[in-house]
Structure formats: structure tokens, C-alpha cells
C-alpha positions in Angstrom: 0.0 0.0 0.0 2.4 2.2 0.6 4.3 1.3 -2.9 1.0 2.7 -4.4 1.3 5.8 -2.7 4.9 6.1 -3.4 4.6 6.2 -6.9 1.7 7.8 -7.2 3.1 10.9 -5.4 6.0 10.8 -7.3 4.2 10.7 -10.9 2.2 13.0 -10.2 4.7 15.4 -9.0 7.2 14.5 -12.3 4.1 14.7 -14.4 3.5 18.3 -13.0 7.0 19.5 -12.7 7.5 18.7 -16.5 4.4 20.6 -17.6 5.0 24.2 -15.3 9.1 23.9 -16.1 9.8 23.7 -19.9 13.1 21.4 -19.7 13.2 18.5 -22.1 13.3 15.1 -19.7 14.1 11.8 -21.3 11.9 10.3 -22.0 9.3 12.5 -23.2 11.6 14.8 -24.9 12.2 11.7 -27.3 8.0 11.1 -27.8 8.4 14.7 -30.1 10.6 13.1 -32.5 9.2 9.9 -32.6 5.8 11.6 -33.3 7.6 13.5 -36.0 9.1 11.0 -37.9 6.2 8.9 -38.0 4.2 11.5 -39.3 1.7 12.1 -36.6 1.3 15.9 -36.2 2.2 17.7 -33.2 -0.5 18.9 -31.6 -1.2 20.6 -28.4 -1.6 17.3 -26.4 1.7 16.2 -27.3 3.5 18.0 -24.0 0.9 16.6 -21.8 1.9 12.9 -23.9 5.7 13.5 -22.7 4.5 15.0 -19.3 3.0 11.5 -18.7 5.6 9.4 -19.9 7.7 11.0 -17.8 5.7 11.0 -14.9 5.4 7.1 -15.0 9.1 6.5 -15.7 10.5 8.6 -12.5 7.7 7.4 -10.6 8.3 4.2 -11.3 12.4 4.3 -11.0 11.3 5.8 -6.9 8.6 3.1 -6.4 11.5 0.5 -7.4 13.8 2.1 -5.2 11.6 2.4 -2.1 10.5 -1.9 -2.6 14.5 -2.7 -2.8 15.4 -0.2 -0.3 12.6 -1.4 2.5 12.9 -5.0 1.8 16.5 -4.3 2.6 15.5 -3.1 6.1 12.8 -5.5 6.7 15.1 -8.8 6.0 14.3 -11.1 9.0 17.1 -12.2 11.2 18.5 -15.9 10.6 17.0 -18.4 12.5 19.2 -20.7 14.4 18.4 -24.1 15.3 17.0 -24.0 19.2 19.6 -27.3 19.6 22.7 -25.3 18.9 21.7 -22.4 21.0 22.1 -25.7 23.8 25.5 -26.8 22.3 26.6 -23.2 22.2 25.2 -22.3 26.1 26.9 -25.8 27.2 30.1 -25.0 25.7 30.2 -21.6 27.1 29.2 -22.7 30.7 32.2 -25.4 30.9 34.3 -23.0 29.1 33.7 -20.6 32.3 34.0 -23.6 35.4 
């Protein structure tokens, strides 16, 4: 649940950032030359086109890196055995007489 949220934030705020700050991004810069040289016409839907592409490619390169990075910090400890927690206990209490 709180992947969703993760990338959701995030596309939306790459999705808004490239419509209000007129920097070509990869990889919607590319979609305007790709639309060109098939032919399709640029139109006035074609920055909200890259806008999105954008938005869904950061936002998914964050969500990625939020599952790695909590499933990092969420690995569980390695179980031992409950008989060589004895062996170990014994050892140590004749190592100490």
C-alpha cells in the first residue's frame, strides 16, 4: 500500500513538474521526435503525452527504489536451530567452570 502511494506521489509530482518547467526530460523529450518522424502531427496534447511518460518513468524508478530499499530493512534475522543455541550455552558454561 504504501508502494502505491509512493509512486503515485511521485508521478504526479514529475508529471506536474514537466508541464510548469519547460526542460526537455528523457523520456518524453524523445515522444516529439518519434511523433515526428512517424508523421503524426504535433498537436497541443503532445507535451501533456511526454508530461506523462515522464511521470510514470520517474515514478516508477522511486517506487522500485523504495520496494528494494525497504525490503533491505525489513530482512528477518536468521533463525538458528533452538539445539545449537544448547550446544553453544553448554560450551560456554564449561568454558567458564
Amino acid at each position: 500500500m504504501r508502494g502505491g502511494a509512493i509512486f503515485l506521489v511521485f508521478f504526479i509530482f514529475f508529471t506536474s513538474a514537466t508541464l510548469a518547467v519547460p526542460i526537455p526530460l528523457f523520456p518524453g523529450s524523445i515522444l516529439h521526435s518519434v511523433f515526428s518522424s512517424l508523421g503524426i502531427p504535433i498537436s497541443f496534447y503532445t507535451p501533456l503525452f511526454e508530461a506523462v511518460a515522464n511521470g510514470l518513468l520517474y515514478g516508477f524508478i522511486v517506487w522500485m527504489a523504495f520496494v528494494l530499499v525497504s525490503r533491505k530493512l525489513e530482512e528477518p534475522e536468521v533463525a538458528v536451530d533452538p539445539r545449537e543455541r544448547k550446544k553453544h550455552s553448554r560450551k560456554r558454561s564449561m568454558a567458564h567452570q
